[in-house]
TORBA-316307 format. One record per residue (C-alpha): residue number from 0; residue in one letter; chain; x, y, z. Coordinates in Angstrom, 3 decimals, always signed. Example, Ala and Ser with C-alpha at 12.3 -4.5 7.8 and 13.67 -1.06 7.14 Angstrom:
% TORBA-316307
+------+-------+--------+----------+----------+----------+
: vopa : selum : padren :       px :       py :       pz :
+------+-------+--------+----------+----------+----------+
:    0 :     a :      A :  +12.300 :   -4.500 :   +7.800 :
:    1 :     s :      A :  +13.670 :   -1.060 :   +7.140 :
+------+-------+--------+----------+----------+----------+
***
This chain:
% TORBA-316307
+------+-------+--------+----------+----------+----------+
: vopa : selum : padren :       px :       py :       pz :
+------+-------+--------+----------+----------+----------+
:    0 :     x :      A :   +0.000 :   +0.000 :   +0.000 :
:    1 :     x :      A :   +0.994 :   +3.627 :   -0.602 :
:    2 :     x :      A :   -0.859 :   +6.497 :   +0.575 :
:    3 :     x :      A :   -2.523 :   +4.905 :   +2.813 :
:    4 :     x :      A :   -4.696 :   +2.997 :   -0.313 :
:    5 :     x :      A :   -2.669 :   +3.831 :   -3.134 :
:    6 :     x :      A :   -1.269 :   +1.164 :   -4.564 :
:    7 :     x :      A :   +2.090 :   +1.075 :   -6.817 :
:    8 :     x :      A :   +0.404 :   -1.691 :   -8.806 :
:    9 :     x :      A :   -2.511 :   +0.848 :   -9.854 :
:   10 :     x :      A :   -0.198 :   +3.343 :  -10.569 :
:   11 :     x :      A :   +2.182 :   +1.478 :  -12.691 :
:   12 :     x :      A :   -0.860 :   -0.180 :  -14.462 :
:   13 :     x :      A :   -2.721 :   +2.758 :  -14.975 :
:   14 :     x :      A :   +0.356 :   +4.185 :  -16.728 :
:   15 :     x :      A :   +0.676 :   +1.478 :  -19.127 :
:   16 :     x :      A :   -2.675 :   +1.843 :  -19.495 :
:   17 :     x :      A :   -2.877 :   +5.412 :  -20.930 :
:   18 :     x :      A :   +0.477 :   +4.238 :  -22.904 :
:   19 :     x :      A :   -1.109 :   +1.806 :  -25.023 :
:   20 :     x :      A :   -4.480 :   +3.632 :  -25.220 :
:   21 :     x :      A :   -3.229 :   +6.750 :  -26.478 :
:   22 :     x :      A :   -0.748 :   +4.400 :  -28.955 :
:   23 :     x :      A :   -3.822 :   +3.250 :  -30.270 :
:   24 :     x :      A :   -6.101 :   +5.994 :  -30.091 :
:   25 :     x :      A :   -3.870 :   +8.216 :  -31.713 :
:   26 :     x :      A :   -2.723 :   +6.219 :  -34.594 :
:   27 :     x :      A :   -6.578 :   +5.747 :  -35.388 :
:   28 :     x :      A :   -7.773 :   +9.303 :  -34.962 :
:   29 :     x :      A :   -4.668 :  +11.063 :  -36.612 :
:   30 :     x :      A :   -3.282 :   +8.172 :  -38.318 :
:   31 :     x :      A :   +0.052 :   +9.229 :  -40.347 :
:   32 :     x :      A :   +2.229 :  +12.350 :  -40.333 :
:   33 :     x :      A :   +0.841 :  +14.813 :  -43.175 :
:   34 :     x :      A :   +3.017 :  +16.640 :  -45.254 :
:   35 :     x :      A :   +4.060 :  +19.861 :  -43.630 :
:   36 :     x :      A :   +2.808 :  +18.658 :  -40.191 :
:   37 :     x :      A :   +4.574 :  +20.966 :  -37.095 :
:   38 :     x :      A :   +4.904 :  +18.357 :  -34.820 :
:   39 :     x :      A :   +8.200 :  +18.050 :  -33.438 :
:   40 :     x :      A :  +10.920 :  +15.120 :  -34.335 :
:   41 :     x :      A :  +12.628 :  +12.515 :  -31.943 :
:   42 :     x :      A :  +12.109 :  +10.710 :  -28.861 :
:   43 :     x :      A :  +11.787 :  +13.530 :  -26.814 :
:   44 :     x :      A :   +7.878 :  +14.211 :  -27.135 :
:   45 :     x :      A :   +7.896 :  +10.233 :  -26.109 :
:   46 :     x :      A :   +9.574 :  +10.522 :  -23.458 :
:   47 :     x :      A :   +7.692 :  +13.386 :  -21.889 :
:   48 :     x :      A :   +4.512 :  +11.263 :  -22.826 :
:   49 :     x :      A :   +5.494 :   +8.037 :  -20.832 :
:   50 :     x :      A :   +5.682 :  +10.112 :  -18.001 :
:   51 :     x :      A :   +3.028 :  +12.293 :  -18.148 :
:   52 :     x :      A :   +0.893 :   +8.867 :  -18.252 :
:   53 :     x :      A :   +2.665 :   +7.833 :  -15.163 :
:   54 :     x :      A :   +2.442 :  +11.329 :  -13.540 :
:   55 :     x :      A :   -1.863 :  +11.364 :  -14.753 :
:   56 :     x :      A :   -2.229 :   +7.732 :  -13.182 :
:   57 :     x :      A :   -0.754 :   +8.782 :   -9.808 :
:   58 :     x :      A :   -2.752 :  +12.133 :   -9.631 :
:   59 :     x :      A :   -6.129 :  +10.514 :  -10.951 :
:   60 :     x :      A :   -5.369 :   +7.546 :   -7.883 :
:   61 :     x :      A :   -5.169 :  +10.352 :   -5.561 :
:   62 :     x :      A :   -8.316 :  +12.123 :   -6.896 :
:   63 :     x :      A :  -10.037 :   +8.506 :   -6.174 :
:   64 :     x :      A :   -8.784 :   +7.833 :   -2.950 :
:   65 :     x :      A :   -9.832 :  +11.446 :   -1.610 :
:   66 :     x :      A :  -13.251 :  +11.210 :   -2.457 :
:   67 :     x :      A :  -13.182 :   +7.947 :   -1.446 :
:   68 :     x :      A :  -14.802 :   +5.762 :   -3.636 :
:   69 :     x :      A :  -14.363 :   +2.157 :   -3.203 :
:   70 :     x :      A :  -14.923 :   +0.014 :   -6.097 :
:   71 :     x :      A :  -14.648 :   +0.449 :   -9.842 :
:   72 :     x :      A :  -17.869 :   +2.222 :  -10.634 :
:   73 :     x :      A :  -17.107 :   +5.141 :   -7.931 :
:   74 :     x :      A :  -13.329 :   +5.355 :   -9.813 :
:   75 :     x :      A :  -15.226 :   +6.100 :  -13.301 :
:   76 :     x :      A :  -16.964 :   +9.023 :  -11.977 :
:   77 :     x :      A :  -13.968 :  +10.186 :  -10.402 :
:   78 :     x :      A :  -11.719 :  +10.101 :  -13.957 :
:   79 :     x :      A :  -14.883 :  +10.965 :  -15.926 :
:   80 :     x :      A :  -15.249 :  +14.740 :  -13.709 :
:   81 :     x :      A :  -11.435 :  +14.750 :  -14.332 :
:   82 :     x :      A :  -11.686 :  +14.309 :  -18.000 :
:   83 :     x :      A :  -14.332 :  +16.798 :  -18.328 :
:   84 :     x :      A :  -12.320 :  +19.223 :  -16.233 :
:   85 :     x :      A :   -9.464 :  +19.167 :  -18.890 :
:   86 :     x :      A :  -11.982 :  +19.054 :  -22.061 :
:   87 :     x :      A :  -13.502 :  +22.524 :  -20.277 :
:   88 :     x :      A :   -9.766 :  +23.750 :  -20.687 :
:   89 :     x :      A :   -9.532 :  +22.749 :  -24.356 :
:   90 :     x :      A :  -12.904 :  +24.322 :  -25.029 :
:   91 :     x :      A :  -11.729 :  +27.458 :  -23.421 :
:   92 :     x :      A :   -8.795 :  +27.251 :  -26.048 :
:   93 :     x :      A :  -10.521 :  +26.244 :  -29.110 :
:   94 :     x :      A :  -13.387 :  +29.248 :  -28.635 :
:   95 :     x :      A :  -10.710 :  +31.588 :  -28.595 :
:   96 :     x :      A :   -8.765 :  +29.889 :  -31.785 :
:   97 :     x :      A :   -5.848 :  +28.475 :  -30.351 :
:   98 :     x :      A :   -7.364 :  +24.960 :  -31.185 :
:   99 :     x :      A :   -9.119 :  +24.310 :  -34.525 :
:  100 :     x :      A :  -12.275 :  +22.064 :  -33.501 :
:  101 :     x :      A :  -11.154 :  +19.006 :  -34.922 :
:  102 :     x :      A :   -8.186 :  +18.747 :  -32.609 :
:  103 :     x :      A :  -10.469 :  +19.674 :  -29.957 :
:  104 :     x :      A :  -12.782 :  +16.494 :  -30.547 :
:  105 :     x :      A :   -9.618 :  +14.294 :  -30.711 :
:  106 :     x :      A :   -8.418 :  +15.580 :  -27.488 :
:  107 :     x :      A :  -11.902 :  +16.078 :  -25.890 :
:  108 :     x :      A :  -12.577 :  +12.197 :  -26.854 :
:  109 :     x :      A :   -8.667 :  +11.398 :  -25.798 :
:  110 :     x :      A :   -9.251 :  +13.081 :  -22.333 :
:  111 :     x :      A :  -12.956 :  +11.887 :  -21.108 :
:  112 :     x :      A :  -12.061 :   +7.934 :  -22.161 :
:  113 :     x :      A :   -8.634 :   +7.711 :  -20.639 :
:  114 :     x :      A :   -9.593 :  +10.002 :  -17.329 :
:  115 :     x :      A :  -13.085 :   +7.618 :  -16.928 :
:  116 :     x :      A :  -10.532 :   +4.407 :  -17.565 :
:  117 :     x :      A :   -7.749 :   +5.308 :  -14.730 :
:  118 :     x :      A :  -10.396 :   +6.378 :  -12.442 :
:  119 :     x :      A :  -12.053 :   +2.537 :  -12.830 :
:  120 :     x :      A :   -8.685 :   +1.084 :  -12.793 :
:  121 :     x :      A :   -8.055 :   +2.925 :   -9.539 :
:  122 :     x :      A :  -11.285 :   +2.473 :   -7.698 :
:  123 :     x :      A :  -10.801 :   -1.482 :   -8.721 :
:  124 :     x :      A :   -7.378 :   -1.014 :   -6.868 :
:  125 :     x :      A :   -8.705 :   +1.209 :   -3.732 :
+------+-------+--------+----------+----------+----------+
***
């Protein structure tokens, strides 16, 4: 146990978790690189994004285990008010341009399934 509920198992799972869902999600919603595409090249943008999935699994097993849900259900709700907390911040974005509304959807959808899938992960866990 860790934090008193939190367990490294939850944590470690939830990150590989969000690894292989946004691996998958990703290469379905965007698919390949288009020409003249701004992201930016080498391993650093995958290396930030392995642990920001580890970093998102810890913080969303905290967010469970202070509201204190027991059970998988309770975690869903949990991660599902988390996702739409950060989908609220993308709409903020996208009404004021800095988003076109396409990569709002992909994110929007990105943010509400992974946040809803930690959060039953963790409360399975708890």
């Amino acid at each position: 146990m860790f934090y008193d509920g939190l367990t490294i198992t939850g944590i470690l799972a939830g990150g590989v978790l969000y690894i292989i869902y946004g691996a998958v999600y990703y290469s379905i919603t965007v698919g390949k690189k288009s020409a003249g595409s701004t992201q930016s090249e080498g391993p650093g943008k995958y290396i930030a994004s392995v642990i920001l999935a580890f970093v998102s699994s810890f913080l969303t097993g905290l967010a469970v285990q202070a509201f204190g849900f027991d059970g998988a259900a309770g975690g869903a709700v949990v991660g599902l008010g988390i996702g739409m907390l950060v989908t609220l911040l993308y709409l903020k974005n996208t009404l004021f341009g800095l988003l076109s509304w396409k990569s709002f959807s992909i994110a929007a959808g990105d943010h509400l399934v992974i946040f809803t899938l930690l959060g039953l992960l963790h409360g399975f866990f708890n």
